[in-house]
C-alpha positions as CSV (number, residue, x, y, z in Angstrom):
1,X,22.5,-165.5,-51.9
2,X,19.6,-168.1,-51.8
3,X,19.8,-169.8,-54.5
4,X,21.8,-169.2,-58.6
5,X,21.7,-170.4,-61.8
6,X,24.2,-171.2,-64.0
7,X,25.0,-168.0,-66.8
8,X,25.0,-169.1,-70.3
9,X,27.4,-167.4,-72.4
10,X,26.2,-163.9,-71.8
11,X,28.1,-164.0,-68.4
12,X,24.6,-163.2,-66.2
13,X,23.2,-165.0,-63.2
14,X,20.2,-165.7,-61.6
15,X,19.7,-165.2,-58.0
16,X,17.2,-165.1,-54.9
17,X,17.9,-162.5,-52.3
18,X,17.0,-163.5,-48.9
19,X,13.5,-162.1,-48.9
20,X,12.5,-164.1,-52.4
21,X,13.2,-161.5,-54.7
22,X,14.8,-162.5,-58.4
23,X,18.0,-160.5,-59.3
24,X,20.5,-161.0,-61.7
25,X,24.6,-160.6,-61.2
26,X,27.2,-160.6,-63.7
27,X,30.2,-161.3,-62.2
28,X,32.7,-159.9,-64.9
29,X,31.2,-156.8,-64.9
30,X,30.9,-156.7,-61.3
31,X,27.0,-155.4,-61.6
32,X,23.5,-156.5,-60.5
33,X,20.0,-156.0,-61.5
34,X,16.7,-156.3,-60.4
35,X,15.8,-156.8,-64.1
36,X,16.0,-159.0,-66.4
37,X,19.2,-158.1,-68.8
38,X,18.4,-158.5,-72.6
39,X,21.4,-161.1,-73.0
40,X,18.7,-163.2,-70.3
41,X,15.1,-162.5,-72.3
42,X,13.9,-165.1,-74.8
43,X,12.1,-163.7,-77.5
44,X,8.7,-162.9,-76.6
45,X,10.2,-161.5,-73.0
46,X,11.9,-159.0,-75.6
47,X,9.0,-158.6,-77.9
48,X,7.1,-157.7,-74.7
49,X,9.9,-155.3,-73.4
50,X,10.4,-153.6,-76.4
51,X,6.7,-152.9,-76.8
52,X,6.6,-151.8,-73.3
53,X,9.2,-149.5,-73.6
54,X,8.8,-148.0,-77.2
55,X,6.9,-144.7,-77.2
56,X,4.4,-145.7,-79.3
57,X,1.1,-146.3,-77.2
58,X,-2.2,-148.3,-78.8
59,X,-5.4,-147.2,-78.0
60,X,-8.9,-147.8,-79.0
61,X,-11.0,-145.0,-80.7
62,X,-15.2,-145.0,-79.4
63,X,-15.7,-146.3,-82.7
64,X,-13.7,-149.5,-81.6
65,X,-11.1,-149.2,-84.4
66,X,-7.4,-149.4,-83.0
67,X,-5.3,-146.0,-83.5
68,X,-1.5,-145.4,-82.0
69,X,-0.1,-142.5,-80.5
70,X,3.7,-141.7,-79.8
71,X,4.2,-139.7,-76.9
72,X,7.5,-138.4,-77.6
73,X,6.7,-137.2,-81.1
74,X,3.1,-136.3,-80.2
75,X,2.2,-138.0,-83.4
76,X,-1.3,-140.5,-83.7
77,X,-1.7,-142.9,-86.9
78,X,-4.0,-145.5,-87.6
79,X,-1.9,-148.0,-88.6
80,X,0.6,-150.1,-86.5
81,X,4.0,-148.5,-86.5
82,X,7.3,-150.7,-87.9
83,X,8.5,-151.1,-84.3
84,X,5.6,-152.3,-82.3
85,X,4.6,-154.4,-85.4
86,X,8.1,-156.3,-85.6
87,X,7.5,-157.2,-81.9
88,X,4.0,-158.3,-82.2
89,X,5.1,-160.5,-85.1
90,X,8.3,-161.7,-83.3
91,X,5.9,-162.9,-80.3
92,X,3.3,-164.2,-83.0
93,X,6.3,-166.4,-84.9
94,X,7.6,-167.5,-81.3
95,X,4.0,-168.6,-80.1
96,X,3.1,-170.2,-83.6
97,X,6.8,-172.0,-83.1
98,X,5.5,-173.1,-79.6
99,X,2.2,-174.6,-80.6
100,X,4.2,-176.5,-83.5
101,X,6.3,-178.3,-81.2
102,X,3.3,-178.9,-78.7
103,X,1.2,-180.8,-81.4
């Protein structure tokens, strides 16, 4: 181990392998992870996750209007489905939140 951080209360920590990678250990559980664990993500690394991992898929129609497609359903819709639209607005609120503090 190169280098740690200290965990929070969520029991992870943050590591450097020899060859510079990032990786995350939690000691209790006596696990590691090349990924960042949820407990570790502030919230627009889990709006972003959870947007990259839902099934729901936006795309843009040759029209240019936005439609979204869910590959495990098979479904499309035009409007924004409830999961991918409480993430956008979680990184929105978090980036509004960001500029407030900045100004």
């Amino acid at each position: 181990v190169v280098e740690a951080r200290v965990a929070m209360n969520h029991g992870w920590t943050e590591h450097k392998s020899p060859d510079g990678r990032t990786y995350y250990y939690h000691k209790e559980r006596g696990v590691s992870a090349w990924e960042k664990p949820p407990e570790m993500m502030n919230a627009a690394q889990l709006s972003a996750a959870a947007i990259s991992t839902s099934a729901w898929k936006e795309y843009t129609a040759a029209s240019g209007k936005k439609y979204y497609f869910n590959s495990a359903t098979r479904t499309t819709q035009w409007s924004m489905p409830p999961e991918l639209k409480a993430a956008a607005d979680a990184a929105a609120a978090l980036a509004a939140a960001t500029a407030a503090k900045a100004a």
